[in-house]
Jmol script that loads the backbone (N, CA, C; Angstrom):
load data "model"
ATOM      1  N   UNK A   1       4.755   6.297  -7.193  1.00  0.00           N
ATOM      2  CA  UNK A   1       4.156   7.440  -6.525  1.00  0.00           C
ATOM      3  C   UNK A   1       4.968   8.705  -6.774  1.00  0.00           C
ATOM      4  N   UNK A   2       6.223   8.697  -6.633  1.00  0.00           N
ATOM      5  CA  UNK A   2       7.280   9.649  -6.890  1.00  0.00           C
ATOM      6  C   UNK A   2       6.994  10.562  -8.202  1.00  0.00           C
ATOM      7  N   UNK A   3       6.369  10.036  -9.201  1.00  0.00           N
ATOM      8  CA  UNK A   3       5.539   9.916 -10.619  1.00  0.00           C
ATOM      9  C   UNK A   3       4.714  11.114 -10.486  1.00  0.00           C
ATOM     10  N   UNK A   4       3.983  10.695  -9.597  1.00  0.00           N
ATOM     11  CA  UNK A   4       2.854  11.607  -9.202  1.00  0.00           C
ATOM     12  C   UNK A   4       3.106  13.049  -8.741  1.00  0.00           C
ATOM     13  N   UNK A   5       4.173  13.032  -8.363  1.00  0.00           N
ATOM     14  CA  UNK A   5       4.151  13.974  -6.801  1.00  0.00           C
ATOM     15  C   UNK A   5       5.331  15.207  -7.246  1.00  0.00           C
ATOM     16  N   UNK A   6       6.336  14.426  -8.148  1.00  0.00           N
ATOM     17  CA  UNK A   6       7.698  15.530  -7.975  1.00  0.00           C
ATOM     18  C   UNK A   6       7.805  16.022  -9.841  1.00  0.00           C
ATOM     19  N   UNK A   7       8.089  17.238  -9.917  1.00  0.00           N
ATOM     20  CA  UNK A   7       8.463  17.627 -10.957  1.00  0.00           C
ATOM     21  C   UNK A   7       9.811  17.280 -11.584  1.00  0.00           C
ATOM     22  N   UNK A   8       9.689  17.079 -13.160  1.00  0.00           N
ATOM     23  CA  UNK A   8      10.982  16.529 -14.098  1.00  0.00           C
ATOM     24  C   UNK A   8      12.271  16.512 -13.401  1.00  0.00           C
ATOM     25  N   UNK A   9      12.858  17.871 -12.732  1.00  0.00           N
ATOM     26  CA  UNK A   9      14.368  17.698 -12.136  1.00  0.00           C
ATOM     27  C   UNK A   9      13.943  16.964 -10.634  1.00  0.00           C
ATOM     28  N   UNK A  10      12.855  17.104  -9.961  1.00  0.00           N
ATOM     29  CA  UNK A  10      12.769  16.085  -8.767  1.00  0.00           C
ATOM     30  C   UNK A  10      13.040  15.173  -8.747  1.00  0.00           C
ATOM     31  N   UNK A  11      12.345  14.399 -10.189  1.00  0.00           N
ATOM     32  CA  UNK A  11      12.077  12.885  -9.771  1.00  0.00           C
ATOM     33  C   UNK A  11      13.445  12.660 -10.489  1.00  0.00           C
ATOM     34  N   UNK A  12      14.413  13.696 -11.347  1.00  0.00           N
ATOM     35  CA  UNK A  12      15.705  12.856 -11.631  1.00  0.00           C
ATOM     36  C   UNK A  12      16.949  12.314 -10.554  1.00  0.00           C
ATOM     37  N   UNK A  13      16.359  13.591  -9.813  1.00  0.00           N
ATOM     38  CA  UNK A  13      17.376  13.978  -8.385  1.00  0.00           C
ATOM     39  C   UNK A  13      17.291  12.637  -7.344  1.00  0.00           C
ATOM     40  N   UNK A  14      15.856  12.492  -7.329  1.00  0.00           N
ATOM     41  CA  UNK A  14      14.923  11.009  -6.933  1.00  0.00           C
ATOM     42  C   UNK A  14      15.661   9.839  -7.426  1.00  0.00           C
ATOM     43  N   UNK A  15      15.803   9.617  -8.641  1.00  0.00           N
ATOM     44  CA  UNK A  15      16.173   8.755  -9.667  1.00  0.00           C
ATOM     45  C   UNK A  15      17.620   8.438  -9.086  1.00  0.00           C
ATOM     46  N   UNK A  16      18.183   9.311  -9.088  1.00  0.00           N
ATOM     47  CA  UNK A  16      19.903   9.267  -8.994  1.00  0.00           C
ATOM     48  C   UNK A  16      20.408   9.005  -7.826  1.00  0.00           C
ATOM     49  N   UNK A  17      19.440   9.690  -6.952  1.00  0.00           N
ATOM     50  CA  UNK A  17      19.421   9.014  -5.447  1.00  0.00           C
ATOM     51  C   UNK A  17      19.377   7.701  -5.083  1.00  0.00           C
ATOM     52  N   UNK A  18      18.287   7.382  -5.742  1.00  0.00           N
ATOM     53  CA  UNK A  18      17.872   5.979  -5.561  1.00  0.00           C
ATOM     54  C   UNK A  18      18.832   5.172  -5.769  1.00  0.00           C
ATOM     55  N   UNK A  19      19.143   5.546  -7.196  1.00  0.00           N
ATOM     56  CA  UNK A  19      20.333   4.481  -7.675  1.00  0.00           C
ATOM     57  C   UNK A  19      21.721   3.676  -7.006  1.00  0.00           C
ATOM     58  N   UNK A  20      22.067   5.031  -6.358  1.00  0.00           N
ATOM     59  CA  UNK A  20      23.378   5.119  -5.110  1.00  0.00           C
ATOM     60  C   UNK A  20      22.746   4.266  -4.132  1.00  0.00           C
ATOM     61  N   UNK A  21      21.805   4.883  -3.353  1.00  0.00           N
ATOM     62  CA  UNK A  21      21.367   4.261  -1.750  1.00  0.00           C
ATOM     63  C   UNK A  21      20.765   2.698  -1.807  1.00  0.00           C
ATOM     64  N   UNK A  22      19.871   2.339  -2.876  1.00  0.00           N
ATOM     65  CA  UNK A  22      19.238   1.242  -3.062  1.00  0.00           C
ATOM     66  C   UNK A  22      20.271  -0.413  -3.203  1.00  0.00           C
ATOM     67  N   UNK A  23      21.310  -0.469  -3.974  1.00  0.00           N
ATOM     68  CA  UNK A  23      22.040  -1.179  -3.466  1.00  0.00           C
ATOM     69  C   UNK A  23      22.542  -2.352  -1.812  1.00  0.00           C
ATOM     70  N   UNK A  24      22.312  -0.533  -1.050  1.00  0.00           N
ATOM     71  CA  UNK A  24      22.583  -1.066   0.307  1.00  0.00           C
ATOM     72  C   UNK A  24      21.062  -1.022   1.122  1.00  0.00           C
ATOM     73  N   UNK A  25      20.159  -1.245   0.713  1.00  0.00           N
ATOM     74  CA  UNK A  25      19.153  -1.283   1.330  1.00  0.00           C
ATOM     75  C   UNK A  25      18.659  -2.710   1.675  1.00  0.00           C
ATOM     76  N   UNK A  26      18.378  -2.994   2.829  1.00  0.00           N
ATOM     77  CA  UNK A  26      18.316  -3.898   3.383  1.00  0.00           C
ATOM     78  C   UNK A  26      16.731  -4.639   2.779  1.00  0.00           C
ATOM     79  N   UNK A  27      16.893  -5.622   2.200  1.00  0.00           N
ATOM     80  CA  UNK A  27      15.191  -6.503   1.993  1.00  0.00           C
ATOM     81  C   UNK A  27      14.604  -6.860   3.154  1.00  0.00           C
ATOM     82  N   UNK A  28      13.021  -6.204   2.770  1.00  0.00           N
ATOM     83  CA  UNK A  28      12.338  -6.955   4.065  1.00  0.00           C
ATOM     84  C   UNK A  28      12.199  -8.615   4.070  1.00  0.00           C
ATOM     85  N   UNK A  29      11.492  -8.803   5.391  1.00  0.00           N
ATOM     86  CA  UNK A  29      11.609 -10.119   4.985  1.00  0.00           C
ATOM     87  C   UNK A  29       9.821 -10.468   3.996  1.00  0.00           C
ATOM     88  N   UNK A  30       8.866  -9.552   4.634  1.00  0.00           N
ATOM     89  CA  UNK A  30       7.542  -9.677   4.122  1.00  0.00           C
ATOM     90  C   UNK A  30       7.204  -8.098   3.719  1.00  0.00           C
ATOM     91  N   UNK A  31       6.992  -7.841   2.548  1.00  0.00           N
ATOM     92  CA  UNK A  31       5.847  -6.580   2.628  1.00  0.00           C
ATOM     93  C   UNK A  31       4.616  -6.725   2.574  1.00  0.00           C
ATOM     94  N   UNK A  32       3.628  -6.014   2.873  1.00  0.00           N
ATOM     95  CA  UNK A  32       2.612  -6.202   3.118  1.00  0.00           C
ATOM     96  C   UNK A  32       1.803  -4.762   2.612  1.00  0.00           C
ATOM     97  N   UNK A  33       0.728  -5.320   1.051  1.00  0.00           N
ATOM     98  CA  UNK A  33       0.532  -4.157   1.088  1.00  0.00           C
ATOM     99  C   UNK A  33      -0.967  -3.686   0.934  1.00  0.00           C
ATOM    100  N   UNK A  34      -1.576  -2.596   1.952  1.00  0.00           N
ATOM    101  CA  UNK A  34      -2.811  -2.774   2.523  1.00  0.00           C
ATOM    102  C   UNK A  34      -3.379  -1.742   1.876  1.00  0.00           C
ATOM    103  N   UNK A  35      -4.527  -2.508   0.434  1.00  0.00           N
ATOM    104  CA  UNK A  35      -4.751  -2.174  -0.322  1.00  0.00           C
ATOM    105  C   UNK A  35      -6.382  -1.785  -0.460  1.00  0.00           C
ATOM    106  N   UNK A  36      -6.861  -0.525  -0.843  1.00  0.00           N
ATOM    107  CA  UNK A  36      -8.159  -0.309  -0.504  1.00  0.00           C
ATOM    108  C   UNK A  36      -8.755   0.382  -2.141  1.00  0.00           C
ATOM    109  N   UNK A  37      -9.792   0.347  -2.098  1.00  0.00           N
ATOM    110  CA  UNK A  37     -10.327   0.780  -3.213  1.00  0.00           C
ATOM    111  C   UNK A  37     -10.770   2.423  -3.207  1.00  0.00           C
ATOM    112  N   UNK A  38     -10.761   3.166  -4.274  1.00  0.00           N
ATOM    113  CA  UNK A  38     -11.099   4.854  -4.083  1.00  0.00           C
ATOM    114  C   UNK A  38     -12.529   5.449  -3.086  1.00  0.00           C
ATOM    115  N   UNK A  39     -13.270   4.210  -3.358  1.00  0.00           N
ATOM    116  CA  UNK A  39     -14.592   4.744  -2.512  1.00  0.00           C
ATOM    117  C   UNK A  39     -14.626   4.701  -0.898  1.00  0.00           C
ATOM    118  N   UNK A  40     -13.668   3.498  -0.617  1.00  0.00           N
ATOM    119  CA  UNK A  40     -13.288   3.442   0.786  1.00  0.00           C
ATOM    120  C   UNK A  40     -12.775   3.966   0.948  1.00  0.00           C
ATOM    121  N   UNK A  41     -11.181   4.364   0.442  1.00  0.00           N
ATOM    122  CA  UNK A  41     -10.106   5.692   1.186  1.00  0.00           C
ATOM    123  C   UNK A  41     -11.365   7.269   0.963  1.00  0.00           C
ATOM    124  N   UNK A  42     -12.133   7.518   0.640  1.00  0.00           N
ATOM    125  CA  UNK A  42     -13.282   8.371   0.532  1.00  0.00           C
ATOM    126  C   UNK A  42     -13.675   8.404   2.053  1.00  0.00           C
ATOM    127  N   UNK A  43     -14.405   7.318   1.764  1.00  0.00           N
ATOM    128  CA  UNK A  43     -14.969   7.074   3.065  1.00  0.00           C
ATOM    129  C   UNK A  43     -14.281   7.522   4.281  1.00  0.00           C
ATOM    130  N   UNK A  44     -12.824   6.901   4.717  1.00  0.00           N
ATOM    131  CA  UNK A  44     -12.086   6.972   5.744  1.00  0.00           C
ATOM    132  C   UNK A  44     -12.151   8.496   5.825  1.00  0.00           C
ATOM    133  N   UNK A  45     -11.001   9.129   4.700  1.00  0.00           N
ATOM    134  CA  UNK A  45     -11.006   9.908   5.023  1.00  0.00           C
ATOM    135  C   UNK A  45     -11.972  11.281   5.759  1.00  0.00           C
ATOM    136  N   UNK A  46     -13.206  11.118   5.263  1.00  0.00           N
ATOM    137  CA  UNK A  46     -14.263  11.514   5.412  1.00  0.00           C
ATOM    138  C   UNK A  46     -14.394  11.291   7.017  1.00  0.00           C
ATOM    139  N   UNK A  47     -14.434  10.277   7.258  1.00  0.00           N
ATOM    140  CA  UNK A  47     -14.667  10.053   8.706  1.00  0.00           C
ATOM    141  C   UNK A  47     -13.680  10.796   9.709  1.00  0.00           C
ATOM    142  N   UNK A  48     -11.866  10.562   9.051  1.00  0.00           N
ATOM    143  CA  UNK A  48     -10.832  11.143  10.254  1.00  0.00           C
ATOM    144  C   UNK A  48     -10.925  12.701   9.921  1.00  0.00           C
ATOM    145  N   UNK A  49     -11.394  13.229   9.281  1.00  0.00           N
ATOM    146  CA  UNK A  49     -11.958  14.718   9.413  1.00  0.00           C
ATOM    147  C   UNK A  49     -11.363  15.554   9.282  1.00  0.00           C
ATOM    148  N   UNK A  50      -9.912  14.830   8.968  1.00  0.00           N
ATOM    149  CA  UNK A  50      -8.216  15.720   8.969  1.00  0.00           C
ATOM    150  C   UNK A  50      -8.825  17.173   6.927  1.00  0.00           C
ATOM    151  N   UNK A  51      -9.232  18.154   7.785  1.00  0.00           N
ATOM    152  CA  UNK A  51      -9.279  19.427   6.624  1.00  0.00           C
ATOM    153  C   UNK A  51      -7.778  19.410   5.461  1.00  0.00           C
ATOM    154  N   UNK A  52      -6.709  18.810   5.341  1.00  0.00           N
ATOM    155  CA  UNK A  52      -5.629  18.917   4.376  1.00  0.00           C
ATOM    156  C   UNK A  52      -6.320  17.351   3.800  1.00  0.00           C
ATOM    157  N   UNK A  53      -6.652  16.417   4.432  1.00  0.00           N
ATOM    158  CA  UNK A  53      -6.815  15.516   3.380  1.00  0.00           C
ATOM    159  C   UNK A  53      -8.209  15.540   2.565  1.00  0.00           C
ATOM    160  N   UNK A  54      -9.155  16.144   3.264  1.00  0.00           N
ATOM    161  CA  UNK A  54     -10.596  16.374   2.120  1.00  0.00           C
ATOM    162  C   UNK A  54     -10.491  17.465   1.457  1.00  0.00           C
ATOM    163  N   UNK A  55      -8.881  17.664   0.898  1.00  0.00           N
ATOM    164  CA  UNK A  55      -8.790  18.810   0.285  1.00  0.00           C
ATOM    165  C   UNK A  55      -8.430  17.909  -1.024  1.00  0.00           C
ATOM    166  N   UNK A  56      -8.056  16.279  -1.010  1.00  0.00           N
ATOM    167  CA  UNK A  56      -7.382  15.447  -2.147  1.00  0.00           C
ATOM    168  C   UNK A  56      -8.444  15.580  -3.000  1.00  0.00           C
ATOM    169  N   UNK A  57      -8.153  15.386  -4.426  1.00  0.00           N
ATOM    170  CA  UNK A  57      -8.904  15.808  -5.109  1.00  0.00           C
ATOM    171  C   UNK A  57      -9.206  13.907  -6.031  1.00  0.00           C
ATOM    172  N   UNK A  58     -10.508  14.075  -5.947  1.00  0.00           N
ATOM    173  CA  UNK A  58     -10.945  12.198  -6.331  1.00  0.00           C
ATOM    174  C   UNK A  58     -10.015  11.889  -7.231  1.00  0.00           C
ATOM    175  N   UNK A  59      -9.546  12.315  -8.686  1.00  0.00           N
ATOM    176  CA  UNK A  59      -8.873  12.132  -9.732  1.00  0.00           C
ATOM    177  C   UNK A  59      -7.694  11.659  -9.135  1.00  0.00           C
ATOM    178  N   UNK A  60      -7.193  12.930  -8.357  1.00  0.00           N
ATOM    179  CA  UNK A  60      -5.769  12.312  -7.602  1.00  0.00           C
ATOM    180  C   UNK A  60      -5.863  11.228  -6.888  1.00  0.00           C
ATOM    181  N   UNK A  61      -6.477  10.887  -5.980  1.00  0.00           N
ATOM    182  CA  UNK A  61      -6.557  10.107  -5.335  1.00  0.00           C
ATOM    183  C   UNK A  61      -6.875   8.742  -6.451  1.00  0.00           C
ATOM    184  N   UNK A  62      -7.113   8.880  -7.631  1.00  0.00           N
ATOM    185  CA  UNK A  62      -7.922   7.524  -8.192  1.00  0.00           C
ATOM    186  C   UNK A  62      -6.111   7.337  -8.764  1.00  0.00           C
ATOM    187  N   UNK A  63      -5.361   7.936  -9.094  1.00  0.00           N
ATOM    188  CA  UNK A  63      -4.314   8.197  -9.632  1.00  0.00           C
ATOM    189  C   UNK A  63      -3.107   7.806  -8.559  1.00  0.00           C
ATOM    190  N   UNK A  64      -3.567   8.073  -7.527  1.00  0.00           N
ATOM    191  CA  UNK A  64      -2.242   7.374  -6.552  1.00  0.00           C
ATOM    192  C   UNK A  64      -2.657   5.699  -6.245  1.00  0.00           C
ATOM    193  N   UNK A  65      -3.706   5.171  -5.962  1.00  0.00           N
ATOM    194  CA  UNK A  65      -4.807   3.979  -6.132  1.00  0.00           C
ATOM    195  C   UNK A  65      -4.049   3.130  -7.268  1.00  0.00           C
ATOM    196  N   UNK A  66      -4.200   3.500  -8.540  1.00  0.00           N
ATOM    197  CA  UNK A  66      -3.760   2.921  -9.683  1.00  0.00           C
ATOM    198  C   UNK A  66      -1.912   3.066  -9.834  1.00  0.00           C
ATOM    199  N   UNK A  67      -1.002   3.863  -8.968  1.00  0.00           N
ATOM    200  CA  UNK A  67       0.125   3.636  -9.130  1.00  0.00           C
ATOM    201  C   UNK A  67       0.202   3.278  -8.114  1.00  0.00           C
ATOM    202  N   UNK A  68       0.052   2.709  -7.142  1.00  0.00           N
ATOM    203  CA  UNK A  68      -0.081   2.263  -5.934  1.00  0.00           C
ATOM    204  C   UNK A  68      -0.086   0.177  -6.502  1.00  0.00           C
ATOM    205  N   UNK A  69      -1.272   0.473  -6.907  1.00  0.00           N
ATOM    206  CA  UNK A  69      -1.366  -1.248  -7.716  1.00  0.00           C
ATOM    207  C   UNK A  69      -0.484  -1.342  -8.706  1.00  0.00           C
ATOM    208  N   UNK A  70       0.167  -0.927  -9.801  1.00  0.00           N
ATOM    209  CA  UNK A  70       0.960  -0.659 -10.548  1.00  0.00           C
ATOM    210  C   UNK A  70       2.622  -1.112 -10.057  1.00  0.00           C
ATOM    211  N   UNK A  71       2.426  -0.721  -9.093  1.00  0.00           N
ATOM    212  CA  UNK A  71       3.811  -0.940  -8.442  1.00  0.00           C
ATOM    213  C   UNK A  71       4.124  -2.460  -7.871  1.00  0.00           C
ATOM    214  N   UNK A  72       2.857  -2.114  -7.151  1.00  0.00           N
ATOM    215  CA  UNK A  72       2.867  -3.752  -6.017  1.00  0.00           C
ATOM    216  C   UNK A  72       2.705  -5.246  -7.515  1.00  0.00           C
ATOM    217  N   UNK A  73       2.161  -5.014  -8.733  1.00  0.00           N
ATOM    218  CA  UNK A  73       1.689  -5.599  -9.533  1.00  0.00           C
ATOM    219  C   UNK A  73       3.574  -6.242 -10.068  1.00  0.00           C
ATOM    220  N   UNK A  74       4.106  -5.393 -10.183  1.00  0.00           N
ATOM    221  CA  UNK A  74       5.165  -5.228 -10.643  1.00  0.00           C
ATOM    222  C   UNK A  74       6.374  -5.974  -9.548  1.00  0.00           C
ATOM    223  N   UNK A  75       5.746  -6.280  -8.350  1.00  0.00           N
ATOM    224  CA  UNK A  75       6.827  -6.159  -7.120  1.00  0.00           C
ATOM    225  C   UNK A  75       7.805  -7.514  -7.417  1.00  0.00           C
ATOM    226  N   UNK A  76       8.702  -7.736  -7.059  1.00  0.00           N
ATOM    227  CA  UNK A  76       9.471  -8.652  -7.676  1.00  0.00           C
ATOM    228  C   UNK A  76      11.077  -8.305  -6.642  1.00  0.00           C
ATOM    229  N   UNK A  77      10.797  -7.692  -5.643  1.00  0.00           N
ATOM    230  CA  UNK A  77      11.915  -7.908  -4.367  1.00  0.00           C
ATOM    231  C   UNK A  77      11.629  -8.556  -3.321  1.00  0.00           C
ATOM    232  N   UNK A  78      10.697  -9.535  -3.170  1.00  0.00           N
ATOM    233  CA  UNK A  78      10.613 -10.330  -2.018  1.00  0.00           C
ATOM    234  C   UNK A  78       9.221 -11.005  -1.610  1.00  0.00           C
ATOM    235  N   UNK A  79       8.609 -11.387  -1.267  1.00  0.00           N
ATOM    236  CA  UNK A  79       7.567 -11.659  -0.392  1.00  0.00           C
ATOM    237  C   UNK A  79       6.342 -10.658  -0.335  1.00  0.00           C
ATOM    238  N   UNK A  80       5.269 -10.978  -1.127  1.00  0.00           N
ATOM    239  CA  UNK A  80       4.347  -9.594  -0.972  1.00  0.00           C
ATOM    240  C   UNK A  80       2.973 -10.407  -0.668  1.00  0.00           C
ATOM    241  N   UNK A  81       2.083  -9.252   0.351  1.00  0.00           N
ATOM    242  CA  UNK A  81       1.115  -9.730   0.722  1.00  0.00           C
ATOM    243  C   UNK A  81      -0.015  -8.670   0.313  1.00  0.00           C
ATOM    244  N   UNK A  82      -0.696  -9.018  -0.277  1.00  0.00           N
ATOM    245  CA  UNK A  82      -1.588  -7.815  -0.745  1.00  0.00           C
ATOM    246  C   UNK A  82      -3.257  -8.010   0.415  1.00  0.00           C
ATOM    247  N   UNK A  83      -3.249  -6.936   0.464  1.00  0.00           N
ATOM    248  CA  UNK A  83      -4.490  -7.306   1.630  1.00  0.00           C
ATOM    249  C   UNK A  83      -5.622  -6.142   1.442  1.00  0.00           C
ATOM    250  N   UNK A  84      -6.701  -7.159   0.973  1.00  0.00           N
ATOM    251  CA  UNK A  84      -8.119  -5.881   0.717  1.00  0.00           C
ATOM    252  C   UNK A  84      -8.909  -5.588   1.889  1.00  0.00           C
ATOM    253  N   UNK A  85      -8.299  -4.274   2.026  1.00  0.00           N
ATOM    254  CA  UNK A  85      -8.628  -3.784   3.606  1.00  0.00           C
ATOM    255  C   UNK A  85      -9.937  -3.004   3.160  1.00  0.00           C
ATOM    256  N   UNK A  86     -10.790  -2.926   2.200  1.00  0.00           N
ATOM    257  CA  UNK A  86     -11.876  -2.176   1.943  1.00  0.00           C
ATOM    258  C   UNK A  86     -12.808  -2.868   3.189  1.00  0.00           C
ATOM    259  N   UNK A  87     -13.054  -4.453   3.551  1.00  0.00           N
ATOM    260  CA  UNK A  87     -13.587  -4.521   4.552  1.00  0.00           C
ATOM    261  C   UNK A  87     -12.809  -5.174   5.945  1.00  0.00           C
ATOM    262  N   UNK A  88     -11.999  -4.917   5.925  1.00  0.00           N
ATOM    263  CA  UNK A  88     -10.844  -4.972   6.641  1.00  0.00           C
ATOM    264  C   UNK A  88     -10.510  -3.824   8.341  1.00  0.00           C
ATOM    265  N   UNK A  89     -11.476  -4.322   9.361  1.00  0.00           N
ATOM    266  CA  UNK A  89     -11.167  -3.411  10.329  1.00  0.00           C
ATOM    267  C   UNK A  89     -10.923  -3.697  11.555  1.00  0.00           C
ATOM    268  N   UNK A  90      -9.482  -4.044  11.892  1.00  0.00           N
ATOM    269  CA  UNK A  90      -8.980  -4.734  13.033  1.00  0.00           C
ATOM    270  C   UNK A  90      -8.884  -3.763  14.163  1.00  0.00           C
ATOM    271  N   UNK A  91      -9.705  -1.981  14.226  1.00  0.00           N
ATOM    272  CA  UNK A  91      -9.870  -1.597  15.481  1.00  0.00           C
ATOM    273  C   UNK A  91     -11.081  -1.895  15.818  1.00  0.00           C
ATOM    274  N   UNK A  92     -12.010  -2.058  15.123  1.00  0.00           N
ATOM    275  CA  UNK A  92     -13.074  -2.924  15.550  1.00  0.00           C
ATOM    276  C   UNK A  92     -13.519  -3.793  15.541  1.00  0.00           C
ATOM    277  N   UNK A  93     -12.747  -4.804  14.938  1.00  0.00           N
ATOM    278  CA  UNK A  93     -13.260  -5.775  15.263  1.00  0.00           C
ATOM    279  C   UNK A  93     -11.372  -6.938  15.266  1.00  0.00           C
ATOM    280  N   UNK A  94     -11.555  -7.540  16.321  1.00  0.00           N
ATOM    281  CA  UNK A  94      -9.853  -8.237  16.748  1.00  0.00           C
ATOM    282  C   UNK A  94      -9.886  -9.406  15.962  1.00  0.00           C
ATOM    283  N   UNK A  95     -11.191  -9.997  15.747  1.00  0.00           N
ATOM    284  CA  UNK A  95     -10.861 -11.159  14.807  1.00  0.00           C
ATOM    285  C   UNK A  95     -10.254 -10.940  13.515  1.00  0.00           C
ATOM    286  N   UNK A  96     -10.408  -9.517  12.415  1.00  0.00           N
ATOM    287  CA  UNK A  96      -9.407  -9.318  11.598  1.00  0.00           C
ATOM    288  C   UNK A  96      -8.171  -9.246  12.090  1.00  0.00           C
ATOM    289  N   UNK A  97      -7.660  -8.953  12.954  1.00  0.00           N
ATOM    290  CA  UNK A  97      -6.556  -8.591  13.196  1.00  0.00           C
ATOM    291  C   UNK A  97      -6.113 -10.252  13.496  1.00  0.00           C
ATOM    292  N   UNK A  98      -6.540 -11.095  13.700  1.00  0.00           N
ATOM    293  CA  UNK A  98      -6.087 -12.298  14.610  1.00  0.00           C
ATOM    294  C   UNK A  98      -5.916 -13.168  12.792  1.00  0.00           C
ATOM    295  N   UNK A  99      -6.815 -12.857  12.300  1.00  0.00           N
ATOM    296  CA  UNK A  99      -6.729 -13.767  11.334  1.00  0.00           C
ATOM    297  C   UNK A  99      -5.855 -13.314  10.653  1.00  0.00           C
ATOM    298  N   UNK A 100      -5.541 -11.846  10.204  1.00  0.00           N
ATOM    299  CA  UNK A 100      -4.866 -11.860   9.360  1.00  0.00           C
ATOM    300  C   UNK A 100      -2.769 -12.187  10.111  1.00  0.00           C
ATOM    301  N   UNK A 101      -2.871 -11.784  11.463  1.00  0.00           N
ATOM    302  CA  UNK A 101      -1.687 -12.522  11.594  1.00  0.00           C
ATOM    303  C   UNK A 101      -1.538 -14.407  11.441  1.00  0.00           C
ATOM    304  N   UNK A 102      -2.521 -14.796  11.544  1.00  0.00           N
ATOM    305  CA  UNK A 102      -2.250 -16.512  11.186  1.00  0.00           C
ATOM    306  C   UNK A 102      -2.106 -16.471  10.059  1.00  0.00           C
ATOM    307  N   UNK A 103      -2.895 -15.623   9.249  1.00  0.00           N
ATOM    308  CA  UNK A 103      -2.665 -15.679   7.637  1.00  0.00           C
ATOM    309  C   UNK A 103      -0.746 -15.431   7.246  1.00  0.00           C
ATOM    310  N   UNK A 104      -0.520 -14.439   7.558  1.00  0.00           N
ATOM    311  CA  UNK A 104       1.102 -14.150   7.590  1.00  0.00           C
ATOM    312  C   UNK A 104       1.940 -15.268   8.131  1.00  0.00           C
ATOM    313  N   UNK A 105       1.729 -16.072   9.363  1.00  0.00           N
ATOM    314  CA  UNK A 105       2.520 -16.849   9.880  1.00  0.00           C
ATOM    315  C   UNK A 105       2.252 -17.828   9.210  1.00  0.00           C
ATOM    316  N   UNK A 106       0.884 -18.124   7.903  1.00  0.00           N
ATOM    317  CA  UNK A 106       1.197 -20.019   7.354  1.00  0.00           C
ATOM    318  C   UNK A 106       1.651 -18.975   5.715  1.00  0.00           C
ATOM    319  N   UNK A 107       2.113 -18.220   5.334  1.00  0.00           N
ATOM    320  CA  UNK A 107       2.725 -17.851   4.335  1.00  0.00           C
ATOM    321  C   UNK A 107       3.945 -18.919   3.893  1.00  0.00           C
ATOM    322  N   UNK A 108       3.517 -19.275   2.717  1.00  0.00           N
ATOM    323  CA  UNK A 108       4.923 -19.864   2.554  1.00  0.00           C
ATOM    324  C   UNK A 108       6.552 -18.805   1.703  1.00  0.00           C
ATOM    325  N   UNK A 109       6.043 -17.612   1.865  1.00  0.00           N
ATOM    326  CA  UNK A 109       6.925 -16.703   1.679  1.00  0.00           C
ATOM    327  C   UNK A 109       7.555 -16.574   0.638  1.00  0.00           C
ATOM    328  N   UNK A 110       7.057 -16.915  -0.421  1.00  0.00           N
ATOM    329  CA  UNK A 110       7.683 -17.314  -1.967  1.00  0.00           C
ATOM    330  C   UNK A 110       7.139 -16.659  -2.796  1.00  0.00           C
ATOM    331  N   UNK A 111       6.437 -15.703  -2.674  1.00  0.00           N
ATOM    332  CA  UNK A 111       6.229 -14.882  -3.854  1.00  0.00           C
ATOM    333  C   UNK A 111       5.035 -14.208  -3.220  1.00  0.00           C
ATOM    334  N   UNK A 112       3.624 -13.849  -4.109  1.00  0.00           N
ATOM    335  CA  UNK A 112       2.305 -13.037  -3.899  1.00  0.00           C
ATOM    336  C   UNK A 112       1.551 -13.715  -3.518  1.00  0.00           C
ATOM    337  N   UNK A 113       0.990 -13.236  -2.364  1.00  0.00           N
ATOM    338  CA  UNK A 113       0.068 -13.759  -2.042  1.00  0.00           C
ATOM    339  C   UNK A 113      -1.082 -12.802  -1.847  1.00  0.00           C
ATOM    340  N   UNK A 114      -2.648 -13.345  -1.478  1.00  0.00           N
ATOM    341  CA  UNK A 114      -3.292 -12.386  -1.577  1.00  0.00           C
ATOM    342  C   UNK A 114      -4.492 -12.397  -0.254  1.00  0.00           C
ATOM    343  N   UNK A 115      -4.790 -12.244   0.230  1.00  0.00           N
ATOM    344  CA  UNK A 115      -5.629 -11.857   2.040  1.00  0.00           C
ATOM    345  C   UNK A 115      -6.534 -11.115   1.824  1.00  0.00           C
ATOM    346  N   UNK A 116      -8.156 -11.936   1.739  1.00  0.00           N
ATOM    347  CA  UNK A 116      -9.265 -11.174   1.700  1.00  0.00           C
ATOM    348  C   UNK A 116     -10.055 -11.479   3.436  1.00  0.00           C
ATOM    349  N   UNK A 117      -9.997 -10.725   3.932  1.00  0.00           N
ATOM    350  CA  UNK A 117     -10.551 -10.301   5.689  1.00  0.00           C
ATOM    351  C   UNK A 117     -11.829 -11.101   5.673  1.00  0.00           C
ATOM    352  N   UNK A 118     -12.245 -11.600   6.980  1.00  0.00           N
ATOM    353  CA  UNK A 118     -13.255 -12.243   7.252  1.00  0.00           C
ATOM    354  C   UNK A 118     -14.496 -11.490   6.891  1.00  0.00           C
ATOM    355  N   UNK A 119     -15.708 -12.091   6.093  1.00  0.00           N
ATOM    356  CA  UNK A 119     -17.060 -11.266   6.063  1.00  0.00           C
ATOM    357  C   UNK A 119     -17.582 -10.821   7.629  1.00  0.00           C
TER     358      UNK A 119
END
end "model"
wireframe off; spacefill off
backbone 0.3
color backbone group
């Protein structure tokens, strides 16, 4: 994402940073990463009505989407849970939310896994 966002001396400054602090950074024990497709983050956004974000421009947005997967594709520090939240909505409805914590608790925590939400 950093890719996206910061210009040549940013992302070196980024870079060099990283390098130092990352060492001592503590591993989670699970990440979890809640993954939606361009037409749905559309959608949402559309709905929370916030005027700075229907200012994102689709390209960008298809562009943070694809380094977004890019990354997680790549992930290789711990425990990853990828979860297609396109129909995925645990404020309305609690049975996503219920399932997807049983889903996390029978993880056998060893690498990727992947969590598609109840129809």
């Amino acid at each position: 994402f950093a890719h996206l966002t910061l210009d040549d001396a940013e992302l070196d400054t980024y870079e060099r940073l990283y390098a130092v602090l990352a060492p001592d950074v503590v591993r989670p024990d699970l990440v979890v990463y809640l993954r939606a497709g361009v037409r749905v983050l559309r959608e949402r956004i559309g709905r929370r009505g916030r005027p700075v974000e229907r200012r994102i421009a689709g390209p960008y947005l298809e562009e943070v989407v694809r380094a977004y997967d890019e990354f997680f594709f790549r992930w290789d520090q711990g425990p990853l849970l990828v979860v297609d939240t396109d129909r995925f909505d645990p404020i309305h409805d609690d049975r996503h939310f219920e399932d997807l914590v049983q889903r996390i608790d029978a993880m056998d925590r060893g690498g990727v896994e992947y969590y598609v939400p109840l129809a």
